[in-house]
C-alpha positions as CSV (number, residue, x, y, z in Angstrom):
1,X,7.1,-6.8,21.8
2,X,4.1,-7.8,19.0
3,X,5.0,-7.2,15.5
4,X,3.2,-3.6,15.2
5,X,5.5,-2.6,17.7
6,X,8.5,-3.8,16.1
7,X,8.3,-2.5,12.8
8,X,7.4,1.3,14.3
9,X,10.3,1.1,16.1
10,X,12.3,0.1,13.0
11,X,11.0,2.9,11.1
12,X,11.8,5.6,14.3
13,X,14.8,4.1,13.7
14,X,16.1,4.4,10.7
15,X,13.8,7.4,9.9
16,X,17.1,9.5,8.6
17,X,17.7,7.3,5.7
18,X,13.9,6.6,4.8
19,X,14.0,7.6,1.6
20,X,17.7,6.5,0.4
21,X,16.2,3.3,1.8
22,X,12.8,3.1,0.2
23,X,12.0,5.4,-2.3
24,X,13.2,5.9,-6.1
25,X,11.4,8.6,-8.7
26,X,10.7,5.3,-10.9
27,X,9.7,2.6,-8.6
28,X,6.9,0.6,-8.5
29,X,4.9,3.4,-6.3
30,X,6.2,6.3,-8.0
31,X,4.5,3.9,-11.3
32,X,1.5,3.6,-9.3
33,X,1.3,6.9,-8.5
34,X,1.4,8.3,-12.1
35,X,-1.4,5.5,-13.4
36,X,-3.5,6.7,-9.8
37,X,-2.9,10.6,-11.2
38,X,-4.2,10.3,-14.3
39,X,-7.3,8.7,-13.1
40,X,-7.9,11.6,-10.3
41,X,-8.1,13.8,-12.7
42,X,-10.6,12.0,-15.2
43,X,-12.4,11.4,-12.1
44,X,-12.5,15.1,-11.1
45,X,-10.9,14.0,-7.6
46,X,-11.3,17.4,-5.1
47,X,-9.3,15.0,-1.8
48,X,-7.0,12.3,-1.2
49,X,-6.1,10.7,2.2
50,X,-2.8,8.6,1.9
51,X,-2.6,5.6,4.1
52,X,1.1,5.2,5.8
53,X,2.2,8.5,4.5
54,X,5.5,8.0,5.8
55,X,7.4,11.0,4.8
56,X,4.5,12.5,2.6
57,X,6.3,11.0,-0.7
58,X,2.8,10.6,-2.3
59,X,1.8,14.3,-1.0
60,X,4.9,15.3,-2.9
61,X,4.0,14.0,-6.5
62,X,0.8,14.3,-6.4
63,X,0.1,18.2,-5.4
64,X,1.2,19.4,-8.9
65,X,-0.8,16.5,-10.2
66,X,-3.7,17.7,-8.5
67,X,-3.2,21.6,-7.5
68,X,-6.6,21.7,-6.6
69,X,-7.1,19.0,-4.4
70,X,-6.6,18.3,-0.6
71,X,-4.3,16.3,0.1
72,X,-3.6,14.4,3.3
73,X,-1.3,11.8,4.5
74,X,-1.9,9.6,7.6
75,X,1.7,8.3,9.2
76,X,2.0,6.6,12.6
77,X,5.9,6.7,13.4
78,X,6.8,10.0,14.8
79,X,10.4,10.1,13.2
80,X,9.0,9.6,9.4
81,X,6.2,12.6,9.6
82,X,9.2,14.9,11.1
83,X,11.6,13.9,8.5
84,X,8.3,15.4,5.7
85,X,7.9,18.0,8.1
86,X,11.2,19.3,7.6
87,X,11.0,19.0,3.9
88,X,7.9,21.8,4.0
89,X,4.7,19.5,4.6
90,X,2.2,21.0,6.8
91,X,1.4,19.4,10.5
92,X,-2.5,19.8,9.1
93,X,-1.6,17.5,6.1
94,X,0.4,15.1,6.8
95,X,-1.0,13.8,10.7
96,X,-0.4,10.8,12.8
97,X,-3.0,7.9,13.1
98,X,-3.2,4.1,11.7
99,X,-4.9,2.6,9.1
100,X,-6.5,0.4,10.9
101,X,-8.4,3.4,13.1
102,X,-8.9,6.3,10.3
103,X,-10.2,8.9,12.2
104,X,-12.5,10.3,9.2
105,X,-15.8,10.1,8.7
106,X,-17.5,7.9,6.0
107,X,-16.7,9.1,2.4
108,X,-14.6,11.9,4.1
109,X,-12.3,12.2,0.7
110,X,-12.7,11.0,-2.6
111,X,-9.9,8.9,-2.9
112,X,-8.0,7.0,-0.5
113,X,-4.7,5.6,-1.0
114,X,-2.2,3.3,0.1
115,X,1.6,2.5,-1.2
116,X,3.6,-0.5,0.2
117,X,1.8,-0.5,3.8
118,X,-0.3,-3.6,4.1
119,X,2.5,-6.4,3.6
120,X,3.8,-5.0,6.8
121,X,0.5,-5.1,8.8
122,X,-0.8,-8.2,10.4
123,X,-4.5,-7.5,9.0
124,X,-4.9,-6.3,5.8
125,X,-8.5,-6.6,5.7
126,X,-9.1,-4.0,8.5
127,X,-7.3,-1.4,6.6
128,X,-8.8,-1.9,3.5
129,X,-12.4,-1.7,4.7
130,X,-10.9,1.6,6.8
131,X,-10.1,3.0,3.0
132,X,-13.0,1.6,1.9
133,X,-15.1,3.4,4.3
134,X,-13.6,7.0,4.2
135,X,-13.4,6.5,0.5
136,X,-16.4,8.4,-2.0
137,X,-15.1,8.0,-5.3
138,X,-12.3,5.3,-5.1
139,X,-9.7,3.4,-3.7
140,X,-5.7,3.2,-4.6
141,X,-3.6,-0.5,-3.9
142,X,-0.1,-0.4,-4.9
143,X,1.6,-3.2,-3.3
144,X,3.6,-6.5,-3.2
145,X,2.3,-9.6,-4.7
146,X,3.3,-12.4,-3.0
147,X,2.5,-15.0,-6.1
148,X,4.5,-13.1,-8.5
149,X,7.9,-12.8,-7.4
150,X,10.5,-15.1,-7.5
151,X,12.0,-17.3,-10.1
152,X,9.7,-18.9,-12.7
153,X,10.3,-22.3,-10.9
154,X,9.0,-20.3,-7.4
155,X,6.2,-19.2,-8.9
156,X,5.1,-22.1,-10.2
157,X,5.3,-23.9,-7.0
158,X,3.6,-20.9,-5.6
159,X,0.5,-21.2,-8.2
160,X,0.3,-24.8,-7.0
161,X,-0.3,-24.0,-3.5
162,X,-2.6,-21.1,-4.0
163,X,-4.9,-22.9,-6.6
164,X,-4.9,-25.9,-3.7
165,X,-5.7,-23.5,-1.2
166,X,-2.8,-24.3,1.6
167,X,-1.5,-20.8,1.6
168,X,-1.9,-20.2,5.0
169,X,-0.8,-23.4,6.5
170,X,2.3,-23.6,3.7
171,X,3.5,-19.6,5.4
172,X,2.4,-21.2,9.0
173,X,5.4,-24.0,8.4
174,X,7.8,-21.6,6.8
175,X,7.8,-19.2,9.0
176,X,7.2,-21.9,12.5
177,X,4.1,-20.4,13.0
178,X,4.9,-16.4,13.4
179,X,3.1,-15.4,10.2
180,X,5.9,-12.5,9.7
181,X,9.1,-12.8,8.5
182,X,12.0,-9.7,9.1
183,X,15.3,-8.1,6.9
184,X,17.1,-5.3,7.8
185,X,16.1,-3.4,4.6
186,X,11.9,-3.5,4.7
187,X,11.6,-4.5,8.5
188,X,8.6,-6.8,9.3
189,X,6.6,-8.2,6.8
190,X,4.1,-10.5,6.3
191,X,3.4,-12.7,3.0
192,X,0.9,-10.8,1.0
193,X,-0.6,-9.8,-2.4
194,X,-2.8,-7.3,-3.5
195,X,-5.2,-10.0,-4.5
196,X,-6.1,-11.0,-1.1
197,X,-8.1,-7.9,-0.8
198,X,-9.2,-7.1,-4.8
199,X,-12.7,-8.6,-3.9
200,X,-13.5,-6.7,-0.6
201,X,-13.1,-3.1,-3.1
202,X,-15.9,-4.8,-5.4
203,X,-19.2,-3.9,-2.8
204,X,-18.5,-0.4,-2.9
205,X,-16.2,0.0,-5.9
206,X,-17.0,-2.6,-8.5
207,X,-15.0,-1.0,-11.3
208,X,-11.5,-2.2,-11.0
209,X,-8.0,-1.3,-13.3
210,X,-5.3,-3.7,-12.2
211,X,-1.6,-3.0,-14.1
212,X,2.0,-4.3,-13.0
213,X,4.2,-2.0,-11.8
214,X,7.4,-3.9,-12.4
215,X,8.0,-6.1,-15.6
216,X,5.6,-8.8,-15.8
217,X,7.3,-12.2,-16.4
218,X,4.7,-14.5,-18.0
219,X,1.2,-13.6,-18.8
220,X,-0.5,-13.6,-16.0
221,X,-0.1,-10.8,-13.5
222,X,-1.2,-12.6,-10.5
223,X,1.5,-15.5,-11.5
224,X,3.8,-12.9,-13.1
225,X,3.9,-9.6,-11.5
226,X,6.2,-8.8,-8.1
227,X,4.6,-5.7,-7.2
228,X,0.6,-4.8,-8.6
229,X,-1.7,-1.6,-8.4
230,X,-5.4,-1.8,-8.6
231,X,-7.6,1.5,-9.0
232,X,-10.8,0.5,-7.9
233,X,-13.8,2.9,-8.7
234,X,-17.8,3.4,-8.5
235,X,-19.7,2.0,-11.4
């Protein structure tokens, strides 16, 4: 069974306690979230595609956000988009496809989002240039950061590694060369921060706004923030 696999399957199931599970009003996505509002509506947003919908918690708070707006939400596990069907969400906006394929054309909505989805895909990269692509006006990140979290001792290690560029060989050791690591309360994961993909926004979207969206321990947010959101916009 390869890792994509896996972790739909743990989501089918466990799809009944999703959201006891994973989502809180005031975590770091419903954070995210508010910050990514505020700047749709500066912005004038009219559509919004969310990447791993799940069970359309982003539809949820954003519609009175944005009353005018389409929103859609693109979820691949069957058991998660019943579970936001049954809650009210359309079959037309919240639809099943990967990130990886978005089956949209270029610029299709005007912001495309993701929250806590790409540290549990093997390539990153390939959905962020899928966002990147369908995307007119911007792009939403809210995810882990892999350099942040842990103890201040752990993280200085970690800065060590990263500024001597052995990332990948020092997760290749830890993890005996699977890449992914596994806990009954996230599934499959794989070691990543939203800096690994900050650049590839900068082509299209060169304006970026980068906040923590837990407390920030230290100074620096790649150093000192678990979890980070970058808003990444046309000039």
């Amino acid at each position: 069974m390869d890792d994509t696999t896996r972790q739909r399957n743990y989501y089918e199931r466990t799809a009944a306690h999703y959201e006891a599970m994973h989502v809180q009003s005031d975590d770091e996505h419903g954070i995210a979230l508010a910050l990514f509002a505020g700047m749709a509506r500066k912005l004038g947003a009219q559509s919004v595609l969310d990447i791993g919908a799940g069970t359309g918690r982003a539809l949820e708070l954003l519609a009175p956000e944005l009353p005018h707006a389409r929103l859609v939400g693109i979820e691949p596990v069957d058991g998660l988009r019943e579970i936001g069907y049954s809650k009210g969400i359309s079959k037309v906006q919240l639809i099943g496809g990967s990130g990886e394929e978005l089956p949209f054309a270029d610029d299709s909505f005007d912001f495309v989002i993701e929250t806590g989805v790409l540290h549990h895909v093997p390539n990153p990269a390939k959905v962020v240039a899928e966002m990147v692509r369908v995307a007119r006006l911007g792009v939403m990140i809210s995810d882990s950061n892999k350099f942040g979290q842990g103890s201040r001792s752990v993280r200085l290690f970690k800065s060590v590694v990263d500024r001597l560029g052995l990332w990948t060989p020092f997760i290749w050791i830890q993890t005996k060369g699977k890449m992914s690591k596994w806990n009954e309360g996230d599934g499959l994961y794989y070691s990543y921060s939203v800096f690994d993909n900050v650049d590839a926004l900068s082509s299209k979207f060169p304006r970026k706004f980068v906040a923590n969206t837990r407390p920030l321990a230290g100074h620096s947010l790649r150093y000192g923030s678990p979890q980070v959101c970058v808003v990444a916009i046309r000039e």
